[in-house]
N, C-alpha and C positions, 0 to 999 in steps of 0.2 A: 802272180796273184797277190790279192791285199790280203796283209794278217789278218784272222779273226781272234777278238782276246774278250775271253765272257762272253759267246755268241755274237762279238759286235765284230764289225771292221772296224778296219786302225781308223779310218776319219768319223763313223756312228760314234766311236768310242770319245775320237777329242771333241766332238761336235756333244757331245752328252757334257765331258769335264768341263768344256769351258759356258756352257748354259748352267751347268750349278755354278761354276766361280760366279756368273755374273749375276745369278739368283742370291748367293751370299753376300756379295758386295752392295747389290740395291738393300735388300732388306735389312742390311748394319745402318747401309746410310737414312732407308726410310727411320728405321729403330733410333738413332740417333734424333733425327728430328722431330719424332711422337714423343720421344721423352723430353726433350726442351718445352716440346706444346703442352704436354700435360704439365710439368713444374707449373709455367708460368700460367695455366688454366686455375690450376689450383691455388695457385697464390691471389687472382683474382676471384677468388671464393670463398666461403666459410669454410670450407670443406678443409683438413689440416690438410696441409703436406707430409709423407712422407712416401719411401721408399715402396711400399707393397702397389701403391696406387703405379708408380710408374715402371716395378718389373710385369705388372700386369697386362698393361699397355703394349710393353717389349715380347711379351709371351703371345698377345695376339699374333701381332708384326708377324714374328718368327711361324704360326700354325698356317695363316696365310702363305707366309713363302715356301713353307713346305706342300703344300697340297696344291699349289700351281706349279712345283717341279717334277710330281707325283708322275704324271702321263709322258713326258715328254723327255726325263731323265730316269725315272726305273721303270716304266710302262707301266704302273700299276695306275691305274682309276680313281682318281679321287673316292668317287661316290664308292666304291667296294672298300678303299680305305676307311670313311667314315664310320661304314658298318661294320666293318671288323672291329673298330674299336671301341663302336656302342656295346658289341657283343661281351666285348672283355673287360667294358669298363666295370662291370660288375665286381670282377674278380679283382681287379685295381683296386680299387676302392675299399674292398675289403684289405689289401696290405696299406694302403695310404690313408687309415682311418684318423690319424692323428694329424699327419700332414693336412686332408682338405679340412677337419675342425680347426685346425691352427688357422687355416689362409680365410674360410668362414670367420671366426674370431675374431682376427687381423680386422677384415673388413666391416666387421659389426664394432669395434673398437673407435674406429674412425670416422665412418658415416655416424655412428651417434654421438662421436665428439665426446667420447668420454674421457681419450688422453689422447696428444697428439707429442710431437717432438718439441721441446721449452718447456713442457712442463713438469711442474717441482710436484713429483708425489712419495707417499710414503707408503710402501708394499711390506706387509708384515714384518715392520721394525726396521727396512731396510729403504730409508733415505737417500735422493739423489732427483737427480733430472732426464728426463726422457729424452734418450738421443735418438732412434729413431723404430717406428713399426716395420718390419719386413713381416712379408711373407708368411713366415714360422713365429718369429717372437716378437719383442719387445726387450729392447735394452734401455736400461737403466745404472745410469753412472752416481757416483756418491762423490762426495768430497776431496775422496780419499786416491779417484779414478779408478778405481774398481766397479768394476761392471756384474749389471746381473742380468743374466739373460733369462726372461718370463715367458714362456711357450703363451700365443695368444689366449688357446683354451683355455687355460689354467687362466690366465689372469682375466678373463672372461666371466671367470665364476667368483671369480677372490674380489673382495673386498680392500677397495684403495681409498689412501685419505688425498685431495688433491691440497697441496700444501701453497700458501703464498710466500716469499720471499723473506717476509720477517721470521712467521715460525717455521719454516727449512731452515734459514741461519741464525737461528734464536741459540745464544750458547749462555748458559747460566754458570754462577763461580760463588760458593757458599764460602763466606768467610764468617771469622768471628773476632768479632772487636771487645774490646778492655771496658767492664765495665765502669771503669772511670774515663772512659774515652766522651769526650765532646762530639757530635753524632753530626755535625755539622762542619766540624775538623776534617773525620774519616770522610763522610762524601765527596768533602772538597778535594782529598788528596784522591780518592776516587776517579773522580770524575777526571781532575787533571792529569792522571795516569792516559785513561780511554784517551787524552785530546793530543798523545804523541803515539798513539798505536797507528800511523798514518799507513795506511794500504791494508789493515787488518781488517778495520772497521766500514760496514756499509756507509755509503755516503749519504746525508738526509735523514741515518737512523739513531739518532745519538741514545749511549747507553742510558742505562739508569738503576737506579743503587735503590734497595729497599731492608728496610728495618724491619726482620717480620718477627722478632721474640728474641726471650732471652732463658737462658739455664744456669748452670752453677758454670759456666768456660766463659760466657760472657755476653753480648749481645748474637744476638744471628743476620747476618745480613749478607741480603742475594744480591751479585752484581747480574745485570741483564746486559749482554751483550751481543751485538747483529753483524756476526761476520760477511765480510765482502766474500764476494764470489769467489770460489776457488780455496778459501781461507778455512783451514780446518781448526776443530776445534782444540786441540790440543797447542797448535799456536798460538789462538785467540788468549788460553786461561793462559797457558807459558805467559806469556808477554803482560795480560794483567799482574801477576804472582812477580815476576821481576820487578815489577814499575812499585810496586806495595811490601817489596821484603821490607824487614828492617827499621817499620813505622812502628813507632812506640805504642798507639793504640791496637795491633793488630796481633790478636792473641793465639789463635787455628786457624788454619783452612780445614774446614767440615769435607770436601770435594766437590766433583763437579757433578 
């Protein structure tokens, strides 16, 4: 007589296993190929790219290959599955109250194109660039590669500045020149300090030096400087402050 194991026979049972393997195997490879469609969909759109758009698409894939295995590998009925878990979704919903405001969030985030992944924002004092929306958050990288991860709700309600390129890497360096200093002297050596910072400095954004008063230590003058990408600001002023020690007009640095 043939085994029976979990009410089945040995061949109901490998005829059930290998209908799921082949259910798992199609629906990776369709999931695979939904996610390439949607990237490149969305790259042909306004719509941003990021990651929520295409586990969403993958989460379809997967509810579909689950509810055409439903009958034919655990005997249960679709349609009684669906309403079981219309039944319960209440009760879900109540423990995933954060999780579906986040994926909500997520996607009101996106579709209104408020931030997408490239972009330079500033989240309460906390500078960097948008690497990508999932699901749940928002990550945001700083100069420094420290990350911060922004639950969508939350950043949903919060208040962001979106920042352009110059003032994300806008870095300022207070010095104070010699009131008998020649103020066209200091610039020059200024200026030609910035023109060997090579890799520091944005390219196309050349610094620039301002006189804005003076007090009893001597004139005040802000250097403006637009660091390159990746270039934090403690390198930026480092590398002005070496290039400028030791100049006879140069009396304090006030900070940065």
């Amino acid at each position: 007589m043939e085994a029976v194991i979990f009410g089945l026979t040995t061949g109901e049972l490998l005829r059930r296993v290998v209908l799921l393997a082949v259910a798992v195997a199609v629906a990776a490879g369709i999931s695979r190929v939904v996610s390439r469609a949607a990237g490149k969909a969305l790259d042909a759109t306004e719509v941003p790219s990021a990651s929520i758009f295409v586990n969403i698409a993958r989460g379809v894939v997967w509810a579909f290959a689950i509810l055409a295995v439903m009958q034919p590998v655990f005997g249960i009925a679709p349609t009684a599955f669906v309403t079981a878990l219309g039944i319960t979704s209440l009760a879900l919903s109540l423990g995933l109250q954060d999780t579906i405001s986040n994926l909500i969030g997520g996607l009101s985030l996106m579709v209104g194109r408020v931030v997408k992944p490239g972009d330079l924002v500033d989240v309460g004092g906390f500078m960097g660039e948008v690497v990508d929306v999932t699901w749940r958050a928002t990550t945001v990288r700083n100069r420094l590669g420290d990350e911060q991860i922004i639950p969508n709700s939350v950043l949903n309600k919060t208040a962001l500045t979106k920042l352009t390129p110059g003032s994300e890497g806008y870095c300022p360096v207070l010095l104070v020149a010699s009131h008998n200093a020649d103020l066209s002297v200091v610039e020059a050596d200024i200026l030609g300090v910035m023109g060997k910072m090579e890799g520091l400095l944005r390219e196309g954004a050349p610094g620039r030096v301002f006189f804005t008063g003076s007090d009893a230590y001597g004139v005040q003058c802000t250097v403006s400087l637009q660091m390159a990408p990746g270039v934090t600001k403690l390198a930026a002023s480092d590398a002005l402050m070496r290039g400028v020690e030791r100049r006879e007009w140069l009396a304090s640095v006030v900070g940065e």
